[in-house]
VEXLOKE-859594 format. One record per residue (C-alpha): residue in three letters; x, y, z. Coordinates in steps of 0.5 Angstrom, whole numbers, plus 500, padded with zeros to 3 digits. Layout:
BEGIN
node residuo ALA | X X | Y Y | Z Z
...
REM end
This chain:
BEGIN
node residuo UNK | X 483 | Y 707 | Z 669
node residuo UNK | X 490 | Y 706 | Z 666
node residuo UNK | X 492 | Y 708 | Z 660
node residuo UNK | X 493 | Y 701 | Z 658
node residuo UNK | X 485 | Y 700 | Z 659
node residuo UNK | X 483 | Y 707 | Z 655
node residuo UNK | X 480 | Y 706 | Z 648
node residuo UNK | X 476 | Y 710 | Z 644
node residuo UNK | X 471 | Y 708 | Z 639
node residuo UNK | X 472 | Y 712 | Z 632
node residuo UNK | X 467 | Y 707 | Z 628
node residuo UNK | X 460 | Y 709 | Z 630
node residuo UNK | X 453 | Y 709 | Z 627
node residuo UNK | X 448 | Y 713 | Z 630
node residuo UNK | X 441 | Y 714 | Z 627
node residuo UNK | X 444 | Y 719 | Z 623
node residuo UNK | X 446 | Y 712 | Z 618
node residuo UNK | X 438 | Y 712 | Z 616
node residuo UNK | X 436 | Y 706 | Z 617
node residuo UNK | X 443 | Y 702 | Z 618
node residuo UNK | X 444 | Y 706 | Z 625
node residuo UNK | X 440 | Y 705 | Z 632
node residuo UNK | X 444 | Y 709 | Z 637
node residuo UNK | X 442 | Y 715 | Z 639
node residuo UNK | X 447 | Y 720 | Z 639
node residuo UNK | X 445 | Y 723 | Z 647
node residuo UNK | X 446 | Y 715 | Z 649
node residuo UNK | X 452 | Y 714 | Z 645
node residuo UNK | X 455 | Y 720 | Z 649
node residuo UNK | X 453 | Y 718 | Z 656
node residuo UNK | X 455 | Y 710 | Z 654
node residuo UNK | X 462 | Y 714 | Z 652
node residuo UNK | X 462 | Y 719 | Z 659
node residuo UNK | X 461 | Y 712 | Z 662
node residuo UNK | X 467 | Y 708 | Z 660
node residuo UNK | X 471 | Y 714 | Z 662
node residuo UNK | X 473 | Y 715 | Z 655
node residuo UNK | X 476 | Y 721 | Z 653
node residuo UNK | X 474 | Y 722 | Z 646
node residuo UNK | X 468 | Y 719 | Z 642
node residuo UNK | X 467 | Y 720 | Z 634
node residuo UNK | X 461 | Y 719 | Z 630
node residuo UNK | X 462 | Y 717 | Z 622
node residuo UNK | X 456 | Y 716 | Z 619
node residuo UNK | X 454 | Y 713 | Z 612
node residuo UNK | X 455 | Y 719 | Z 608
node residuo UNK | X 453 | Y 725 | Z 610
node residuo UNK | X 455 | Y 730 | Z 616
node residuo UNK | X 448 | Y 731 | Z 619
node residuo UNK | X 448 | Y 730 | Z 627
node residuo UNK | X 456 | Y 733 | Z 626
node residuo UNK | X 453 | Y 739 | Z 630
node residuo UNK | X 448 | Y 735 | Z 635
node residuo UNK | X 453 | Y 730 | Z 637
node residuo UNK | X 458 | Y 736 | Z 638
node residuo UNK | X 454 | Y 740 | Z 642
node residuo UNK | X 452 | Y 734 | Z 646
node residuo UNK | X 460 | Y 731 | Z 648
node residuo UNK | X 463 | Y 737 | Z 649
node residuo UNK | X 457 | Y 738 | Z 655
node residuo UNK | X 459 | Y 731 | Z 657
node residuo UNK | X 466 | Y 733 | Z 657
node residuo UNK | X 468 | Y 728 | Z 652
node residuo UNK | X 472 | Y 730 | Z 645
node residuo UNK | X 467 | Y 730 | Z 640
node residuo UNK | X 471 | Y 728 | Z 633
node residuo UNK | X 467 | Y 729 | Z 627
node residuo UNK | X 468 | Y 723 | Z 621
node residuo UNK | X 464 | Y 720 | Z 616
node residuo UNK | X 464 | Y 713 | Z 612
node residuo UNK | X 464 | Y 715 | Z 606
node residuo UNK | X 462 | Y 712 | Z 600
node residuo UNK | X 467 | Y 712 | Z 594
node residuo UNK | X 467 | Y 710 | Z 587
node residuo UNK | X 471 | Y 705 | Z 583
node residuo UNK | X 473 | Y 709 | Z 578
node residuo UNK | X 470 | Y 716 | Z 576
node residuo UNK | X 465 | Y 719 | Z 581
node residuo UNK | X 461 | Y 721 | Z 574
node residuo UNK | X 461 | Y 713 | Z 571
node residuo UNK | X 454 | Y 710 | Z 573
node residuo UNK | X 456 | Y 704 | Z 569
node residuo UNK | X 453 | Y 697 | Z 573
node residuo UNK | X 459 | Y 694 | Z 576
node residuo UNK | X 455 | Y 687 | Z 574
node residuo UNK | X 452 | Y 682 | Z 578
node residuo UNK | X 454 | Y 681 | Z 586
node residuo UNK | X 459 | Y 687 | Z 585
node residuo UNK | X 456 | Y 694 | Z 589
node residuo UNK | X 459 | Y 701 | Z 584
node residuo UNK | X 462 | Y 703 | Z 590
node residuo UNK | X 467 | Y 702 | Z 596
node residuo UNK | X 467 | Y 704 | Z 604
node residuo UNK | X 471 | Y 709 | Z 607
node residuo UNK | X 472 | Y 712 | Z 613
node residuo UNK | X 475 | Y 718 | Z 615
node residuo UNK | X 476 | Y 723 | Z 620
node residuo UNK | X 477 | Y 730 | Z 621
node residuo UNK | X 484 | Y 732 | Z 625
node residuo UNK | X 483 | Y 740 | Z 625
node residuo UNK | X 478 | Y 747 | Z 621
node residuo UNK | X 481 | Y 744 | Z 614
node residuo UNK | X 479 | Y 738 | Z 615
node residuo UNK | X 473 | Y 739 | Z 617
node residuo UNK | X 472 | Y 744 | Z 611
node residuo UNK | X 474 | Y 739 | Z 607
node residuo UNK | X 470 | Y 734 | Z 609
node residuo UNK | X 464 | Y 738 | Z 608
node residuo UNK | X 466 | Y 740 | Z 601
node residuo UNK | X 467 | Y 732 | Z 600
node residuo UNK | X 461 | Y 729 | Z 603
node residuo UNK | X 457 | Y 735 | Z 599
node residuo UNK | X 460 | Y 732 | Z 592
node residuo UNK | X 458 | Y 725 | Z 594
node residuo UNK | X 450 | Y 728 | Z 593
node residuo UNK | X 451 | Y 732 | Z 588
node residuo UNK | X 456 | Y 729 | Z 584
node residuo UNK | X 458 | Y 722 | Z 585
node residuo UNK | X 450 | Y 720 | Z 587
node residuo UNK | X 449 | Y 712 | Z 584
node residuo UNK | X 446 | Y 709 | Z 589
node residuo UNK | X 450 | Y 711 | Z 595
node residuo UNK | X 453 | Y 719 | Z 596
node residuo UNK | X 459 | Y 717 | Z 592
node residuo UNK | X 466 | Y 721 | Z 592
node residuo UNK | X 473 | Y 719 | Z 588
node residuo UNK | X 480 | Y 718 | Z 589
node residuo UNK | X 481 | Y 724 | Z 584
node residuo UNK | X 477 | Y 729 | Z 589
node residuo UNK | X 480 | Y 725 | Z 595
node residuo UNK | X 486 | Y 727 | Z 593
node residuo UNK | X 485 | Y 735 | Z 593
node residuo UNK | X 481 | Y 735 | Z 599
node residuo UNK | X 485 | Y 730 | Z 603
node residuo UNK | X 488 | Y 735 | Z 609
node residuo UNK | X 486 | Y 735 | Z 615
node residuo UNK | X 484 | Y 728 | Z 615
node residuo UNK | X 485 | Y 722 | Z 617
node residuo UNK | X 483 | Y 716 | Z 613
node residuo UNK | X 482 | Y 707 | Z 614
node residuo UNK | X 482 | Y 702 | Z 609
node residuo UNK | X 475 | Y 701 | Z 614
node residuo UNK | X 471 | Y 695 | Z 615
node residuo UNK | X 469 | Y 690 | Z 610
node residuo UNK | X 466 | Y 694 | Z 605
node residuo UNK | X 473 | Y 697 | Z 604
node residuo UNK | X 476 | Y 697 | Z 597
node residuo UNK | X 483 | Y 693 | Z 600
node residuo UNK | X 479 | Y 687 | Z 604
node residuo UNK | X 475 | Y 687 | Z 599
node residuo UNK | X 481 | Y 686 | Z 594
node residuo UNK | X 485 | Y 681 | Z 599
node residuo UNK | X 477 | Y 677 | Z 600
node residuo UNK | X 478 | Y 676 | Z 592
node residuo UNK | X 485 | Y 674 | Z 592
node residuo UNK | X 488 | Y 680 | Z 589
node residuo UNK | X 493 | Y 682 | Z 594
node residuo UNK | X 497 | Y 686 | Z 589
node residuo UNK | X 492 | Y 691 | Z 587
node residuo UNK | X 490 | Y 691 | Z 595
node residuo UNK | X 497 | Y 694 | Z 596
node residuo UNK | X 497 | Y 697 | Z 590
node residuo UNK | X 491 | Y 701 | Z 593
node residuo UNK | X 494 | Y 702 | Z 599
node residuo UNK | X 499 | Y 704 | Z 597
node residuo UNK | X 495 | Y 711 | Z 593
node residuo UNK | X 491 | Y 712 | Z 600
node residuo UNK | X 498 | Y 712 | Z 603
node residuo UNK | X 499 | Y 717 | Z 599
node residuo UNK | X 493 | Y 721 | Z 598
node residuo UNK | X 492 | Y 722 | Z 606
node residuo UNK | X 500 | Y 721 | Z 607
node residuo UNK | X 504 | Y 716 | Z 611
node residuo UNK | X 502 | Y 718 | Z 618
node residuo UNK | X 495 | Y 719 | Z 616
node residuo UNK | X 492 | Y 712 | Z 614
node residuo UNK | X 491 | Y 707 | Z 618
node residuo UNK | X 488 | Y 699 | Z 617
node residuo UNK | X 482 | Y 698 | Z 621
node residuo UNK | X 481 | Y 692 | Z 624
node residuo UNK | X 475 | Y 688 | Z 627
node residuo UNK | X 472 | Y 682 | Z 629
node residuo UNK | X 465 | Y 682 | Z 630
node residuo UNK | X 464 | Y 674 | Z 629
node residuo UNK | X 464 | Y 674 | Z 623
node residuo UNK | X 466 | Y 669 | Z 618
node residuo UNK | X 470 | Y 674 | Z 613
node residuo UNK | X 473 | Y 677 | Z 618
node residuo UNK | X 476 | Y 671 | Z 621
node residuo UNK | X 479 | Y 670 | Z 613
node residuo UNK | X 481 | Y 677 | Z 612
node residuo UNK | X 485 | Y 679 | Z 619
node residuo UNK | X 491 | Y 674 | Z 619
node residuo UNK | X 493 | Y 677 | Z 612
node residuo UNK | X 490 | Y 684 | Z 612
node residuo UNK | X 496 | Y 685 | Z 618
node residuo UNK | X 502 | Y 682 | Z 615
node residuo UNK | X 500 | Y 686 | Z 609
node residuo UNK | X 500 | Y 692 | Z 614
node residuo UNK | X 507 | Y 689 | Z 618
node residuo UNK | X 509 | Y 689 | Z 610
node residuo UNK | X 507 | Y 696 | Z 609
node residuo UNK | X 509 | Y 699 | Z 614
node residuo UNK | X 502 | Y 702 | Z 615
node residuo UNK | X 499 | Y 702 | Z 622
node residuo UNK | X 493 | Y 698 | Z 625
node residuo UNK | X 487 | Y 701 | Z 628
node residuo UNK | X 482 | Y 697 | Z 633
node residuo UNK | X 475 | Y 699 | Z 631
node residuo UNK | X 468 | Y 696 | Z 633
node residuo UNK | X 464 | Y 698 | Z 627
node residuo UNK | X 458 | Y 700 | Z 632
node residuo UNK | X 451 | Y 700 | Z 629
node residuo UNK | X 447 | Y 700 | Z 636
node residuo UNK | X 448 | Y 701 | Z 644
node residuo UNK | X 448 | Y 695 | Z 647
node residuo UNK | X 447 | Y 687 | Z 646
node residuo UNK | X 440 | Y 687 | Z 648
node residuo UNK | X 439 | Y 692 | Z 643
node residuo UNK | X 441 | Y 687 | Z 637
node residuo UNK | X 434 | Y 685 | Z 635
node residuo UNK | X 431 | Y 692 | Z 634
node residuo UNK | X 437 | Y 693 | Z 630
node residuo UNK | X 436 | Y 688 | Z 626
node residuo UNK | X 428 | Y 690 | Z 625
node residuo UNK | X 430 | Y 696 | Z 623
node residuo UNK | X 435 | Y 693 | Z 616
node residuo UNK | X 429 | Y 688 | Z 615
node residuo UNK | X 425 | Y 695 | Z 614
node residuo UNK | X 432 | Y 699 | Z 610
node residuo UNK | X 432 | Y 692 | Z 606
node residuo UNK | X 425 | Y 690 | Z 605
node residuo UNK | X 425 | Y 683 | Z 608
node residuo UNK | X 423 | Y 681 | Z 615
node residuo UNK | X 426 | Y 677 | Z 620
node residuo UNK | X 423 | Y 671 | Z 618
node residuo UNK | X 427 | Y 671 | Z 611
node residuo UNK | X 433 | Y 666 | Z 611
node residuo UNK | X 436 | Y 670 | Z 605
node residuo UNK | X 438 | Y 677 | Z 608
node residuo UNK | X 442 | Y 682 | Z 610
node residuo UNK | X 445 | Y 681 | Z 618
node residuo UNK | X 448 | Y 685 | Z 623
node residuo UNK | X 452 | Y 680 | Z 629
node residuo UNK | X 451 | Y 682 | Z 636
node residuo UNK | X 457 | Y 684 | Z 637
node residuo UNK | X 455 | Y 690 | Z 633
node residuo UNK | X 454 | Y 693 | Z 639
node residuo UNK | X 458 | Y 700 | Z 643
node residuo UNK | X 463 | Y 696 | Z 647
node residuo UNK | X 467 | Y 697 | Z 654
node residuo UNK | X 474 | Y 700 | Z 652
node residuo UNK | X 476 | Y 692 | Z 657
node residuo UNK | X 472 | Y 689 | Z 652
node residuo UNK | X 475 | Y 691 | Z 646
node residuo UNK | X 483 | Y 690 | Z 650
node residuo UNK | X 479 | Y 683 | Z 651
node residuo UNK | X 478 | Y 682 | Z 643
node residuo UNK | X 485 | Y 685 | Z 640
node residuo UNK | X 489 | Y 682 | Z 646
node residuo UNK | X 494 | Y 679 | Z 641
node residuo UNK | X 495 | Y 686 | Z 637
node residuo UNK | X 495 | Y 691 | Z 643
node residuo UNK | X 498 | Y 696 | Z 638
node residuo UNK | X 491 | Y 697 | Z 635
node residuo UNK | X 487 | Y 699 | Z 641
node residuo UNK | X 493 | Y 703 | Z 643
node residuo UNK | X 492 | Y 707 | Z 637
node residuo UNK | X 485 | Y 709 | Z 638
node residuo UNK | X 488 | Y 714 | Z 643
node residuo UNK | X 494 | Y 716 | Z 638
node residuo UNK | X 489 | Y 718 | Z 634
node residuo UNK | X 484 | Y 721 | Z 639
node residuo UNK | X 490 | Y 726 | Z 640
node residuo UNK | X 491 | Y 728 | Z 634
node residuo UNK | X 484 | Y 730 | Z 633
node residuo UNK | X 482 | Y 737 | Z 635
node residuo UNK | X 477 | Y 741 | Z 632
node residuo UNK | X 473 | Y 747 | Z 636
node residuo UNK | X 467 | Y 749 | Z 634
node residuo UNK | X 465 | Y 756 | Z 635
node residuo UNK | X 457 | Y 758 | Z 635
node residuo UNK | X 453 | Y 764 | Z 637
node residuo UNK | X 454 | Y 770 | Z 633
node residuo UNK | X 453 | Y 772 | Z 626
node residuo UNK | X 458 | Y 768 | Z 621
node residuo UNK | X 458 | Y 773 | Z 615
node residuo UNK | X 462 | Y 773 | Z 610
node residuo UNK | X 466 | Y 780 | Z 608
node residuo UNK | X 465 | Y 784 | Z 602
node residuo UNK | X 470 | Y 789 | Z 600
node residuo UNK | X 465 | Y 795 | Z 600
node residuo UNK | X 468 | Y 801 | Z 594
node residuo UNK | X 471 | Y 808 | Z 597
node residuo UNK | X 467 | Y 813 | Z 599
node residuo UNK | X 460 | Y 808 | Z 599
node residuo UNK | X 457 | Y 805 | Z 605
node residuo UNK | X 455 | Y 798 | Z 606
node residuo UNK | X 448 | Y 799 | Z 605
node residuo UNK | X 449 | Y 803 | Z 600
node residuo UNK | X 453 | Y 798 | Z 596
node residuo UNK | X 448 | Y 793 | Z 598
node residuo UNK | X 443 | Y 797 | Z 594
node residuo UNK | X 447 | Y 797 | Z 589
node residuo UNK | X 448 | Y 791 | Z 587
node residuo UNK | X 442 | Y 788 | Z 588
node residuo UNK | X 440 | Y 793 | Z 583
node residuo UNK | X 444 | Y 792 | Z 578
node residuo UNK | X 442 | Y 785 | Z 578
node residuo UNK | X 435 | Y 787 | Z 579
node residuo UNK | X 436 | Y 790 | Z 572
node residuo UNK | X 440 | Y 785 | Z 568
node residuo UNK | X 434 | Y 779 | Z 570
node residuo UNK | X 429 | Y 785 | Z 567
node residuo UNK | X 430 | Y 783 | Z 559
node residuo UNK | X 429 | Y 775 | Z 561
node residuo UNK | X 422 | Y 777 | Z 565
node residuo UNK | X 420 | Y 782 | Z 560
node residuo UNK | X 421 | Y 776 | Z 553
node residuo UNK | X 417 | Y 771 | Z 559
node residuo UNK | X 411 | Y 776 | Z 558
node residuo UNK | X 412 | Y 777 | Z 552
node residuo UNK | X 411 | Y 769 | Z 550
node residuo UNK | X 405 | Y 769 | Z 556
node residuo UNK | X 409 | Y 765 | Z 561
node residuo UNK | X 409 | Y 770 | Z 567
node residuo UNK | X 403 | Y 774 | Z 569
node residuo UNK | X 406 | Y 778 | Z 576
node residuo UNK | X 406 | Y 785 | Z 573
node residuo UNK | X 415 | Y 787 | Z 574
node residuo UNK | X 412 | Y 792 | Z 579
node residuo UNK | X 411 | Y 787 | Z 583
node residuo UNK | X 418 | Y 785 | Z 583
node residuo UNK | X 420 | Y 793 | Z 585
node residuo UNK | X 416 | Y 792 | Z 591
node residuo UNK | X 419 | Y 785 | Z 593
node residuo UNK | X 426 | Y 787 | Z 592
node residuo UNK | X 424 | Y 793 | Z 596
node residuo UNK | X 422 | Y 789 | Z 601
node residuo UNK | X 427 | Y 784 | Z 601
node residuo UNK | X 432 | Y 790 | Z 602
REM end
């Protein structure tokens, strides 16, 4: 295969996208081992939980797993659960993709903000925490649910530069990218002519995606069984949520096909396939290290501290006796902290 015809998906949806993704990430890898693709990633919506799956599962194949999430991110505050009113959705899409351990770490920290933080309807993060957890990751204006197409779909082609231009900021020049697609839809049609003038404009690269939800075209009607079941409806319903069936896993000479007129942006998809390199170690004990006083061993400073907090919680334990709201007798406490030493 000539480089011309390599790509590389780095937008995809496995079964980790509850309810929203059909692929299976041992059948994604081994569709991508035989494309001969020298990279795969996987961004599910959200959260992180096939990471070390998928990871385990490329490396075996010999394909590079790159790790990514399409994260969800507020209008404003992360905090602010006010309704953004009727047809409006309190959050936007985002995809990002982890080049190296910092990014990796910080996308943990940020999709676990998202669920603890930030959670209205979706795990939701803001540009005030993306901004300090920006390192070591790549970011896209990603597909339709993006704030820029959204912001270009509505007409305000200002405040969609205008939030370019703080997403360029916040990931740097080299490290934010407009992805582009089309999968069929009539939207897209409208939004792609003028998200790449704004991207020629801007000076801000183009990146060729699929926004891949299941493995092959035959698989469309199982998919869209599986939306009728997140969204309530069935498939007989007129007015409902629907996937095209080009949201499938396509060949790399397919999307060439799709983005002849662009080359640039499937090209890119190797360019950033390179730039993404995170090496998992596994196995072994990974345990944090703990400064241990002079003259005391680590058991014996163990045992210390777990004492010492034994006896600051003792007070707590004894008013809770006294008012009649706990019954174990604190001997019982002695000997489980005996027995978790």
């Amino acid at each position: 295969m000539t480089r011309r015809q390599g790509f590389v998906h780095l937008h995809n949806h496995t079964q980790y996208s509850l309810l929203d993704g059909a692929s299976k990430l041992e059948e994604l890898v081994e569709q991508a081992a035989r494309f001969e693709m020298p990279a795969l990633a996987i961004t599910d919506h959200g959260n992180l939980f096939g990471a070390i799956p998928f990871f385990e599962a490329a490396t075996a194949r010999g394909v590079k797993p790159i790790l990514g999430c399409e994260s969800y991110i507020a209008p404003g505050a992360r905090a602010d659960r006010t309704p953004q009113g009727p047809g409006r959705k309190p959050y936007y899409h985002l995809l990002l993709l982890v080049q190296n351990h910092e990014g990796y770490r910080n996308l943990m920290k940020l999709s676990t903000a998202g669920f603890l933080e930030g959670y209205y309807y979706r795990p939701r993060i803001d540009k005030e925490i993306l901004a300090r957890h920006a390192s070591g990751l790549i970011g896209t204006s990603t597909c339709l649910g993006g704030e820029i197409p959204q912001l270009i779909l509505s007409g305000q082609e200002a405040q969609a530069e205008h939030s370019a231009a703080e997403y360029r900021e916040i990931f740097g020049p080299e490290n934010f990218y407009f992805e582009i697609q089309d999968q069929g839809i009539p939207e897209e049609k409208a939004l792609n002519p003028r998200l790449v003038a704004m991207a020629r404009r801007l000076k801000i690269p183009l990146l060729a995606t699929n926004d891949c939800h299941f493995l092959g075209r035959d698989d469309h009607f199982a998919h869209d069984v599986l939306i009728c079941i997140q969204t309530g409806k069935t498939v007989k319903d007129a007015d409902r949520m629907r996937f095209t069936q080009e949201h499938y896993f396509k060949s790399p000479e397919e999307m060439w096909e799709v983005f002849k007129d662009l080359p640039e942006a499937a090209e890119n998809t190797l360019h950033v396939a390179e730039r993404c390199n995170l090496l998992l170690e596994s196995g072994g004990n990974l345990l944090p290290h703990f400064q241990v006083p002079e003259g005391r061993t680590t058991e014996e400073y163990f045992r210390e501290v777990a004492g010492r907090g034994f006896e600051e919680r003792r007070a707590g334990w004894e008013e809770q006796r006294r008012l009649g709201r706990l019954r174990v007798p604190l001997e019982e406490y002695h000997r489980r902290l005996e027995s978790e030493i």
